[in-house]
Each structure stands twice: as structure tokens, then as C-alpha cells.
SEZAKE-345044 format. One record per residue (C-alpha): x, y negated, z. Coordinates in steps of 0.05 Angstrom, whole numbers, plus 5000, padded with zeros to 4 digits. Example, Ala and Ser with C-alpha at 12.3 -4.5 7.8 and 13.67 -1.06 7.14 Angstrom:
! residues 2
524650905156;527350215143;
//
This chain:
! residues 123
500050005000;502349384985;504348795041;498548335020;493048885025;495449125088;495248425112;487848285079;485748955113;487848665183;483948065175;478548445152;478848965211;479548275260;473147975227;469348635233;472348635308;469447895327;462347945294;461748735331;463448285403;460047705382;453448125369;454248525441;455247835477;448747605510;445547065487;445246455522;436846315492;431446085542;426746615572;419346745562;415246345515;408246165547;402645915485;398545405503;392245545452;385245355464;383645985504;388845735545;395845985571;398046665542;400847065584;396746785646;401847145700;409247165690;414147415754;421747165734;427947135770;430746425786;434345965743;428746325684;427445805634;420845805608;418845505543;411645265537;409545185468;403144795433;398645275392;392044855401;391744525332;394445245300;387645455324;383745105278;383244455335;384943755316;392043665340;391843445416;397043275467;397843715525;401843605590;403144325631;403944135713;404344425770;398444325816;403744285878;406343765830;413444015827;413943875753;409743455695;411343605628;411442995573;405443005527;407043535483;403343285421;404843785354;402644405339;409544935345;412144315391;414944535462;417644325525;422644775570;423144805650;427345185685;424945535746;430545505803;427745565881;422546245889;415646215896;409346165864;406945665816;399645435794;400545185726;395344675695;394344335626;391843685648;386443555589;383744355603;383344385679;380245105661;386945295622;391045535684;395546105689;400246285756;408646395756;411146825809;418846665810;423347075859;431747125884;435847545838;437548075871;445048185889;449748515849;
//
């Protein structure tokens, strides 16, 4: 073999090394994905760890609705998202101290759904 296709057979054998460790990495991506639709939150119970990031995501005017604003709280009032106006549009929160969380959209009071957020466990 020749010095220049040994050395493009390295490289090769590198690249194929990095992409195989890059794909068994975990990704660093935000947890669940709650839908806010006009039926309301979907799933309406989620149990996380802490430090879970949520993403809350507008489906209302995907479901045939004009497109509205909608801003997910906390009835204990530990977080207020902004208006969260488009359809596909979406707001993140992190969840970091346990407990358990009412969640609210403020223009549907009947659109609840509950978080139950607990310690990781030790390693």
C-alpha cells in the first residue's frame, strides 16, 4: 500500500472513530415536551427528576383555533411564562427544588395538568 492511502485510511478510521463517540455521547436536549392544545395540557401528569427541563409548546391554533396567546403558571406562583403567542412556539423552564406543581394556562383556567418533580437519587 502506498504512504498516502495508508495515511487517507487513518483519517478515515479517526473520522469513523469521532462520529461512533460523538453518536454514544448524551445529548445535552431539554426533557419532556408538554402540548398545550385546546383540550388542554398533554400529558396532564409528569414525575421528573430535578434540574428536568420542560418545554411547553403552543398547539392551540394547529387545532383549527384562531392563533391565541397562552401564558403556563404555576398556581403557587413559582413561575409565569411570557405569552407564548404562535402556533409550534414554546417556552422552556427548568424544574430545580422537588415537589409538586399545579400548572395553569391563564386564558383556560380548566386547562390544568400537575408536575411531580423529585431528588435524583445518588449514584
Amino acid at each position: 500500500m502506498g504512504v498516502k492511502r495508508m495515511k487517507r485510511m487513518k483519517w478515515m478510521a479517526i473520522a469513523i472513530a469521532s462520529m461512533v463517540v460523538a453518536a454514544a455521547a448524551p445529548v445535552a436536549a431539554h426533557g419532556p415536551t408538554v402540548e398545550i392544545s385546546a383540550a388542554g395540557f398533554k400529558p396532564q401528569l409528569l414525575n421528573l427528576f430535578e434540574g428536568t427541563t420542560v418545554h411547553f409548546t403552543n398547539a392551540i391554533a394547529g387545532a383549527g383555533n384562531a392563533a391565541q396567546g397562552v401564558v403556563v403558571t404555576d398556581v403557587a406562583g413559582s413561575f409565569e411564562s411570557p405569552p407564548i403567542t404562535a402556533d409550534g412556539d414554546g417556552w422552556h423552564y427548568t424544574f430545580e427544588k422537588s415537589g409538586a406543581y399545579e400548572i395553569r394556562v391563564q386564558q383556560r383556567p380548566e386547562a390544568k395538568m400537575r408536575i411531580v418533580v423529585v431528588k435524583k437519587p445518588a449514584p
